[in-house]
DRENDRENNU-714284 format. One record per residue (C-alpha): residue in three letters; x, y, z. Coordinates in pm, 1 decimal. Example, Ala and Ser with C-alpha at 12.3 -4.5 7.8 and 13.67 -1.06 7.14 Angstrom:
BEGIN
ALA:1230.0:-450.0:780.0 $
SER:1367.0:-106.0:714.0 $
***
This chain:
BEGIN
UNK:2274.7:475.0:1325.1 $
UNK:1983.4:564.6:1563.7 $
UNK:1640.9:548.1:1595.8 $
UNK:1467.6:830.9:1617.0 $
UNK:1262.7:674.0:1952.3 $
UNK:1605.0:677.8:2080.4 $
UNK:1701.8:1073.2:2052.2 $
UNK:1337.1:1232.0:2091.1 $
UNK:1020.6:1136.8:2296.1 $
UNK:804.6:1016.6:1985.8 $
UNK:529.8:737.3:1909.7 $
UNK:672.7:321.6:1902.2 $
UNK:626.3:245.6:1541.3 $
UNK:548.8:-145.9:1410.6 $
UNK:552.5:-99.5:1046.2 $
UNK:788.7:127.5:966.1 $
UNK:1141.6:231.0:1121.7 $
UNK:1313.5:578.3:1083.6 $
UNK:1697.8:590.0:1147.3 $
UNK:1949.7:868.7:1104.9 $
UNK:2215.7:718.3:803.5 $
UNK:2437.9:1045.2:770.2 $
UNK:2436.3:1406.3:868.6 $
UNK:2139.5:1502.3:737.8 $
UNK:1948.8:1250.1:626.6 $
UNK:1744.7:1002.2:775.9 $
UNK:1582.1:627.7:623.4 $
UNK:1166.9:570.4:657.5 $
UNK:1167.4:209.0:585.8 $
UNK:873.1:8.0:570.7 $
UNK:944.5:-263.9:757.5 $
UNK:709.4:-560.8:718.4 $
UNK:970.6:-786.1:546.1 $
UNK:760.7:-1110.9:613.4 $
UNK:462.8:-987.1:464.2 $
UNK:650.7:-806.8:191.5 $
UNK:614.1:-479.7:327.1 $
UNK:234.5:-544.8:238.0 $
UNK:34.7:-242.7:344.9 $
UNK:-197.6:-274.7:577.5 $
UNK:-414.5:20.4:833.9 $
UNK:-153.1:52.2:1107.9 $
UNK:110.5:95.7:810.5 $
UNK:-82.7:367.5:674.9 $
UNK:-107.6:539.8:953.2 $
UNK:250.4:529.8:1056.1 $
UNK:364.8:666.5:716.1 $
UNK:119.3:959.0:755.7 $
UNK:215.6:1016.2:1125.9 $
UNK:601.5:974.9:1071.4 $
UNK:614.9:1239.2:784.3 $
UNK:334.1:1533.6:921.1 $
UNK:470.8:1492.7:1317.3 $
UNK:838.4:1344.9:1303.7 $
UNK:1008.3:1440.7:981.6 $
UNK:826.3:1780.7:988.2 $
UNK:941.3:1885.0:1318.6 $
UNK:1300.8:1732.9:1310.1 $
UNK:1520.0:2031.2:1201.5 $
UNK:1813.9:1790.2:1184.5 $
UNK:1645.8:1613.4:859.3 $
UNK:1718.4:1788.9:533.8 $
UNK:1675.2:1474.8:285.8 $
UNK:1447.7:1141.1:328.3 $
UNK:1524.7:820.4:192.9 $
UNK:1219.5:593.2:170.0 $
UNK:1264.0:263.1:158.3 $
UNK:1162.3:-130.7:190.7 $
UNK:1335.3:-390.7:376.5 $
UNK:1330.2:-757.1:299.3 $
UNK:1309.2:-883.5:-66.5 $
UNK:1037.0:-608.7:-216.3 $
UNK:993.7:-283.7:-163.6 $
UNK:593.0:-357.4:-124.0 $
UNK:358.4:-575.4:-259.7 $
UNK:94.3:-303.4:-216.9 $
UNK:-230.3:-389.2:-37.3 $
UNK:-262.1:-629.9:257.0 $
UNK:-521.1:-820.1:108.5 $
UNK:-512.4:-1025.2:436.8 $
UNK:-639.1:-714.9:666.2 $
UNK:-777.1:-514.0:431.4 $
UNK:-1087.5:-551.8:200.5 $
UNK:-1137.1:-382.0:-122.5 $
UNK:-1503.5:-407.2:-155.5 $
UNK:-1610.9:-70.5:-41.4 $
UNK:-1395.1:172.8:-270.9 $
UNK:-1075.3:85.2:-239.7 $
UNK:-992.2:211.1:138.5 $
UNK:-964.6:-52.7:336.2 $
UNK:-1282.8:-78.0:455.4 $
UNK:-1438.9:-380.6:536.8 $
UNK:-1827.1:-405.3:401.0 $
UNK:-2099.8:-443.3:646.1 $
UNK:-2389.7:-604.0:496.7 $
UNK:-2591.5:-475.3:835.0 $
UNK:-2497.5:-88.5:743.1 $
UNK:-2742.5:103.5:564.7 $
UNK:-2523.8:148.6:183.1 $
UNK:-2507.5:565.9:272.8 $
UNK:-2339.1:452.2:608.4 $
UNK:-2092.5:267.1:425.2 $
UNK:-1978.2:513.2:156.2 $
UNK:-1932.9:769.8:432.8 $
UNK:-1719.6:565.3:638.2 $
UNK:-1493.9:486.0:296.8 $
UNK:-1513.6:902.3:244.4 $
UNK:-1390.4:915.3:621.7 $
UNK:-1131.4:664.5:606.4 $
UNK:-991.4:714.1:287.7 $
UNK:-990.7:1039.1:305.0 $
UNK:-746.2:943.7:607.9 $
UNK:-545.3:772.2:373.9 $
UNK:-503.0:974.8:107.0 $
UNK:-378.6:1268.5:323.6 $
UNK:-127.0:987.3:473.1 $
UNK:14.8:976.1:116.7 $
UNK:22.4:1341.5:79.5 $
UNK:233.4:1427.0:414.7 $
UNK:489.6:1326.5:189.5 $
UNK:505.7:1541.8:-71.6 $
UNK:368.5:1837.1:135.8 $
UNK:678.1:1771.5:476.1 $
UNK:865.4:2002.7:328.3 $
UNK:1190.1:1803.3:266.3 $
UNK:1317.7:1619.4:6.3 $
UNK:1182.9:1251.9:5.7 $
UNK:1406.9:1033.2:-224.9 $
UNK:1202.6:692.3:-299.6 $
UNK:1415.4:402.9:-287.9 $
UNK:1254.8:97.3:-471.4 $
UNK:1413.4:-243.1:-532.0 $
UNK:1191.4:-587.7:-661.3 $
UNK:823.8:-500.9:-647.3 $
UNK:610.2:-203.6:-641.4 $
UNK:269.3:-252.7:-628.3 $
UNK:-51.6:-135.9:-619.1 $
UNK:-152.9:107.2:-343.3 $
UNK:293.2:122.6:-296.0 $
UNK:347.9:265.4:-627.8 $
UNK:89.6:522.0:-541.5 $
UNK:333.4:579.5:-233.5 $
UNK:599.6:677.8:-456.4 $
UNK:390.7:932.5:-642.5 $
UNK:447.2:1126.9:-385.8 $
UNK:820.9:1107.8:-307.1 $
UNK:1034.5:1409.0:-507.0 $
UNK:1260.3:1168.1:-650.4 $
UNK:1238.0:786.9:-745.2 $
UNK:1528.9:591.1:-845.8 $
UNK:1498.6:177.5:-841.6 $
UNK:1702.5:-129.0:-894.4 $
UNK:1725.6:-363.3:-1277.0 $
UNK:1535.5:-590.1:-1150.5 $
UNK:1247.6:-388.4:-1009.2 $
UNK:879.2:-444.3:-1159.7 $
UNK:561.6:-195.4:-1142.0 $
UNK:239.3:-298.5:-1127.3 $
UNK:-66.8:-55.5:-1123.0 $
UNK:-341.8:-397.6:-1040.9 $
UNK:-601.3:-233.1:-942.9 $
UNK:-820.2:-238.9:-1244.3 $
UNK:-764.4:-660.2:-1233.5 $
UNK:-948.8:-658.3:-879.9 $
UNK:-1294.7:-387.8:-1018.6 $
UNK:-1191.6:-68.7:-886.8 $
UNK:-1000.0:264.7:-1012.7 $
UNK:-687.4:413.8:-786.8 $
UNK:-797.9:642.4:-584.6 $
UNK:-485.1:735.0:-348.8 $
UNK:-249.2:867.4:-611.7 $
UNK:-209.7:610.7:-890.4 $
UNK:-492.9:819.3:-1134.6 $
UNK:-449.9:1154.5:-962.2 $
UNK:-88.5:1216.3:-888.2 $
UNK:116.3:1005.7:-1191.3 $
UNK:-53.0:1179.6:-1494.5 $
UNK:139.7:1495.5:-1294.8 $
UNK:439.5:1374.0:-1252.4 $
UNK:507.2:1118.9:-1596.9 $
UNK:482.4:1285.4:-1910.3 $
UNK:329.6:981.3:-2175.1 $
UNK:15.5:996.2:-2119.9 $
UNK:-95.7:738.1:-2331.1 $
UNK:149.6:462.4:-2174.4 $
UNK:14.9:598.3:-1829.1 $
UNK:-345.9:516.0:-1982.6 $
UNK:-279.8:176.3:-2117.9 $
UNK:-62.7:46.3:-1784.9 $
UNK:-364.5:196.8:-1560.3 $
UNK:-650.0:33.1:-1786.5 $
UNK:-476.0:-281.6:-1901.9 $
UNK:-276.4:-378.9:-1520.8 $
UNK:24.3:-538.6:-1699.5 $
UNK:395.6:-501.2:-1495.0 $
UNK:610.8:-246.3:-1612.3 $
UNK:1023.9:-297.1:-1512.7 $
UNK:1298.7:-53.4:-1457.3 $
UNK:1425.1:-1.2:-1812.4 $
UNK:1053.1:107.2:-1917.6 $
UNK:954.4:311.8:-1571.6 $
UNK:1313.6:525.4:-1676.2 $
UNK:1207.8:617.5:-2005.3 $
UNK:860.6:678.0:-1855.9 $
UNK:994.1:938.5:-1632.6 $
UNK:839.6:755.0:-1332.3 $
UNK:1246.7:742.6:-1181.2 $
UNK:1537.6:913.5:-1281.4 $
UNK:1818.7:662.3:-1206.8 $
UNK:1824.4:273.3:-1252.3 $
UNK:2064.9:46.4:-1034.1 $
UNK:2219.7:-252.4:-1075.2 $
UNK:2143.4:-377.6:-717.5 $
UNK:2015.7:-248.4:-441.8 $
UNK:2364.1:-162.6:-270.0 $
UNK:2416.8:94.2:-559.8 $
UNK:2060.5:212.9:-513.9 $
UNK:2126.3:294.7:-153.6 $
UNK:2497.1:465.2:-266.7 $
UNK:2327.1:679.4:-560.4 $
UNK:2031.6:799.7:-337.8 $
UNK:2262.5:887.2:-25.2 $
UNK:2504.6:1075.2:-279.1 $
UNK:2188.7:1259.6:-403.0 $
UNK:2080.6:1305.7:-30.9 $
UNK:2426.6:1418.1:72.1 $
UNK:2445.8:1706.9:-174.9 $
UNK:2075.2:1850.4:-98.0 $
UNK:2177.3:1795.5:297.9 $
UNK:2467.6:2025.2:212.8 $
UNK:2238.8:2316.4:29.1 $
UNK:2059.1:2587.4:226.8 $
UNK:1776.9:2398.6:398.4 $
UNK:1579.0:2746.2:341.3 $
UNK:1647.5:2753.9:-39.1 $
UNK:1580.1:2336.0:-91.6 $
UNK:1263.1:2394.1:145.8 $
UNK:1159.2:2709.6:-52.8 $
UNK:1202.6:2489.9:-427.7 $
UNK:1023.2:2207.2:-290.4 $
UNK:695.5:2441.7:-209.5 $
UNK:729.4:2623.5:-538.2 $
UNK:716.4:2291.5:-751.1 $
UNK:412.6:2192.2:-570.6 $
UNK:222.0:2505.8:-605.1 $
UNK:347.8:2496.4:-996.7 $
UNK:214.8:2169.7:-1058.2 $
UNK:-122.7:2258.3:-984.7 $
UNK:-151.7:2596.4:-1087.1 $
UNK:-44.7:2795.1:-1397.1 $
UNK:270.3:2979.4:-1495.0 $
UNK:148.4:3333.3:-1411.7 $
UNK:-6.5:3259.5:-1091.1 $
UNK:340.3:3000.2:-994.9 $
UNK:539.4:3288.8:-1096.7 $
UNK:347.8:3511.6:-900.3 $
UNK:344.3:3285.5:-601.6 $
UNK:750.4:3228.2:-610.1 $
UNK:775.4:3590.0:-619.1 $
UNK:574.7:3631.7:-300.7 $
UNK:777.4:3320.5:-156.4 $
UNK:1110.5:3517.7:-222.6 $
UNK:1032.9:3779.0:-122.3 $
UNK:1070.2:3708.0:234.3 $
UNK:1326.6:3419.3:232.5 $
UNK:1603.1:3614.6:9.1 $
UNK:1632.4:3796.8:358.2 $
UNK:1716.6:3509.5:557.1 $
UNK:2112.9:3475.1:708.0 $
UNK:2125.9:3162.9:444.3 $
UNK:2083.9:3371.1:114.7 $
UNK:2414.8:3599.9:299.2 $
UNK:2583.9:3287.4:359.3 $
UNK:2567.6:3132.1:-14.5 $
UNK:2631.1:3437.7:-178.6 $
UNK:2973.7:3526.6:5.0 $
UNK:3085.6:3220.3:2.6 $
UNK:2999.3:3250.8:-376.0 $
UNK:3195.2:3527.7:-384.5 $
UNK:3475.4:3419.6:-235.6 $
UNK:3448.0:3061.0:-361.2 $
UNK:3418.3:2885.8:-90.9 $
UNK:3132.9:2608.8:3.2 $
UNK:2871.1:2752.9:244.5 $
UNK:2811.4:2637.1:603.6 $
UNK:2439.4:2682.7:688.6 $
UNK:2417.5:2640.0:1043.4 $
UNK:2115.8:2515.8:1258.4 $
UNK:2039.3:2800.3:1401.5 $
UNK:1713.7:2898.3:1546.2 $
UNK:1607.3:3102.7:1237.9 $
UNK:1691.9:2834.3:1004.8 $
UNK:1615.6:2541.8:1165.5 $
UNK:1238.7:2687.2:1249.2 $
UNK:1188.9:2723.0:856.4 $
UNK:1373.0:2373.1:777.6 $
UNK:1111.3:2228.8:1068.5 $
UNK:812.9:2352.6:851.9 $
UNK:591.1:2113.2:653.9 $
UNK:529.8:2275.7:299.1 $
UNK:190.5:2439.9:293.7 $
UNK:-156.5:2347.7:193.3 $
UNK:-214.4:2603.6:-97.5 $
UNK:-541.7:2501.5:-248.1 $
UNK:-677.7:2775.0:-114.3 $
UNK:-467.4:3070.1:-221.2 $
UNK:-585.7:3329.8:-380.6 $
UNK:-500.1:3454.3:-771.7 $
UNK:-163.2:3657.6:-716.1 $
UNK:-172.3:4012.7:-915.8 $
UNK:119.9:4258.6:-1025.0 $
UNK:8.4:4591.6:-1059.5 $
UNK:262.9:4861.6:-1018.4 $
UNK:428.3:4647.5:-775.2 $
UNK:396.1:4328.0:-642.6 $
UNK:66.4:4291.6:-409.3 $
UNK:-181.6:4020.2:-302.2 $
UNK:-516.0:4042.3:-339.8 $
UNK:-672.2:3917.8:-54.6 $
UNK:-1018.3:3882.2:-201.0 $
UNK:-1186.4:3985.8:144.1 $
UNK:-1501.8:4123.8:-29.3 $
UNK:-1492.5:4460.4:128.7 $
UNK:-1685.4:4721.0:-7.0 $
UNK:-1578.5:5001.6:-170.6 $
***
C-alpha cells in the first residue's frame, strides 16, 4: 500500500490517512485512534479537502472505502476542542462579540462544515462507509453521506445531539430522512438520543450489510469495491450523479435530467467497450485513457440550480434566459 503523499505532490494530512488497498480503490481513514477518531476542526477540514481536491482529481480511484482506525469508528464531536454553544459548529462563544457577530461566524463556519460533509456524496465516486464499534454524533452524520454503509455486530449509533440542547444541523436531520425509509423510528432516535446497534440500523435501511468483525467488514466492502472498480468508471460516475439529482427532485424532472446526462455519455469509447464485450461475452477492459479518466476525475455536480427539463417534440432544455420574444 501507498500513501497518496507518496505518488502525487498533495497536502500532509494529521487526521486522516488515504492509501491505495487494490487497483482501484483507495482507504480515507480517520485516524485519531487515541482520541477515538473524535472529530475535531483540522479533521473536518481534511475530510472536506481530501474528497473535493484528492479523490476528485485522482483518475486512478474508482471506489472509496471510509473508514476508522483504532477501537471506534468515531465518537463524533471533540468535545475537548470544540464547543457546542453557538449552534452546533464548533464555534467557541465570545461573550465580548456583539450576539449578530457570533451567529455569522457559526453561518460562516458551519457552512464550512457542512459542505466538508457534502464533498462526499457530490466526488463523484463511490464512497463505501466502513463502520465498526461507535458512531456518533456529528460521525453518523458523516456516513449520511457515503453511497453505501455496511458495519460490524457489535457496532452502536447514537444520534446525541438532542441530550446536549441543540438539533443536527450537518446531515443527521437533513440528509437521513433521504436516505432511511421509517420515518417515525428516524423521529423517535433523533428526538429521544437513545443508541441504536447493527441488527436495528439493517432493518432501518441506514446499512445494507452487517459483519461479524471488522476483518469481514473490510473483505465485504473491498469485494463490493472490487466489482464497481471493474465497471465503466463513466457509467458508475454517470449513476452516482443521477441518484443525487433524483433524490432531490421529482420523477419527471430526474427522468428528464438522466436523459440529458445520456445523452452525451452513451457516446463515450466505454459504452463501445461494454456492449461488444456484451456481445461477445467477454468482461470489458475500460482503460485510463485520457477521455475516460478526465470524466472519472470529475466531482459530481452541484445541481441546485438547474433548471425544469422539458420534452416537447424532442428532447430540449429550457434555459430560462428571460429573452424576449
Amino acid at each position: 500500500m501507498s500513501s497518496f503523499t507518496n505518488y502525487r505532490s498533495g497536502p500532509v494530512y494529521r487526521h486522516i490517512s488515504l492509501q491505495h488497498i487494490g487497483k482501484g480503490l483507495v482507504q480515507v481513514q480517520l485516524n485519531r485512534p487515541d482520541k477515538r477518531n473524535a472529530i475535531n476542526t483540522r479533521m473536518w477540514q481534511e475530510i472536506g479537502q481530501c474528497f473535493t481536491e484528492e479523490i476528485s482529481n485522482d483518475s486512478t480511484c474508482r471506489c472509496v472505502l471510509l473508514t476508522g482506525a483504532g477501537s471506534v469508528f468515531s465518537a463524533g464531536i471533540d468535545f475537548g476542542s470544540l464547543s457546542l454553544l453557538s449552534g452546533g459548529t464548533g464555534v467557541a462563544e465570545d461573550k465580548r462579540t456583539d450576539v449578530s457577530h457570533q451567529a455569522l461566524r457559526v453561518l460562516r463556519e458551519g457552512g464550512a462544515w457542512q459542505q466538508a460533509w457534502k464533498s462526499i456524496n457530490r466526488c463523484g465516486k463511490p464512497v463505501i462507509a466502513c463502520i465498526h464499534g461507535g458512531c456518533y454524533g456529528a460521525a453518523l452524520e458523516l456516513v449520511a453521506f457515503a453511497d453505501i454503509r455496511i458495519c460490524t455486530q457489535d457496532t452502536v449509533f447514537k444520534a446525541p445531539e438532542v441530550d446536549i440542547g441543540l438539533a443536527a444541523d450537518i446531515g443527521g436531520n437533513q440528509v437521513l430522512p433521504k436516505v432511511v425509509g421509517n420515518d417515525s423510528l428516524l423521529r423517535e432516535l433523533m428526538l429521544t438520543g437513545r443508541a441504536m446497534d447493527a441488527d436495528e440500523a439493517l432493518g432501518f435501511g441506514l446499512v445494507s450489510h452487517v459483519a461479524p468483525d471488522r476483518a469481514a467488514l473490510m473483505e465485504h466492502a473491498k469485494a463490493i469495491g472490487r466489482s464497481i472498480a471493474a465497471k465503466s468508471p463513466v457509467a458508475v460516475h454517470g449513476i452516482k450523479t443521477v441518484l443525487n439529482y433524483t433524490r432531490d427532485h421529482s420523477v419527471d424532472d430526474a427522468l428528464a435530467f438522466a436523459l440529458t446526462w445520456n445523452a452525451a455519455m452513451v457516446q463515450s469509447n466505454d459504452t463501445k467497450q461494454a456492449g461488444m464485450a456484451f456481445v461477445m461475452k467477454q468482461p470489458p477492459v475500460h482503460v485510463h485513457s485520457s477521455q475516460t479518466g478526465s470524466v472519472a476525475a470529475l466531482s459530481t455536480p452541484d445541481l441546485s440550480w438547474h433548471p425544469k427539463l422539458q420534452l416537447p417534440w424532442e428532447f430540449a432544455l429550457n434555459l430560462r434566459c428571460n429573452a424576449s420574444g
